[in-house]
N, C-alpha and C positions, 0 to 999 in steps of 0.2 A: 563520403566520409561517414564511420561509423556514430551512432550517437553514444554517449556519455553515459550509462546506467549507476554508477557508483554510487549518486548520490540517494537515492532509493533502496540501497541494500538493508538501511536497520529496519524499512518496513516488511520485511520477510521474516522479519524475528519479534515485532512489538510495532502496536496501533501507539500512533501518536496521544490518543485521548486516553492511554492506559486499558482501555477495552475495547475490543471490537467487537460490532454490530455483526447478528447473528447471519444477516448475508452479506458480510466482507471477503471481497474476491479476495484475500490474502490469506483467509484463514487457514485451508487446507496445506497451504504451504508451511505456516508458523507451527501447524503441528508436526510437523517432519522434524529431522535432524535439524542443525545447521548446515553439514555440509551436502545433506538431501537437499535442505531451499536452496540453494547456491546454484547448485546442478542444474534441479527444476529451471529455476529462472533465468539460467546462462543457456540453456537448453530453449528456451520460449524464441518465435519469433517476432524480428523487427515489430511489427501488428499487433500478437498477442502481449509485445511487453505495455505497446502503448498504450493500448485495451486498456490494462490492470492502471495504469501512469490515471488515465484520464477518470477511470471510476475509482480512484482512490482521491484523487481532487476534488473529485465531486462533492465523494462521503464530508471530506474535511470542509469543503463549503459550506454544504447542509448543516454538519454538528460545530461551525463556527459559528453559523448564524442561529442557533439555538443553544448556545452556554451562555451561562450566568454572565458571563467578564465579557462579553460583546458591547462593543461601545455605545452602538446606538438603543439600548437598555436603561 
């Protein structure tokens, strides 16, 4: 069975925190077109998407547990 990539598609266009970090694997894509990121990342495989899935997790773990509004703050 195929997995589900959909829901990852608006980080090809926009960092959830409004900025991305100067070594965010997504960057080089968000400067493309839209329909260049699209290609790209329909183009990646199986591996490579999960790659970008897991080190994009990461990022937003790190910069959850370092914003202002974290609860244990």
């Amino acid at each position: 069975m195929g997995e589900n990539y959909s829901n990852y598609y608006g980080l090809l266009f926009n960092c959830p925190f409004g900025s991305e970090l100067i070594e965010c694997a997504l960057k080089k894509m968000r400067q493309q077109t839209a329909k260049e990121s699209i290609n790209y990342f329909e183009a990646l495989t199986f591996i490579e998407r999960n790659v970008l899935i897991k080190q994009h997790h990461h990022c937003l773990s790190v910069r959850e547990n370092k914003s202002l509004f974290h609860e244990s703050q």
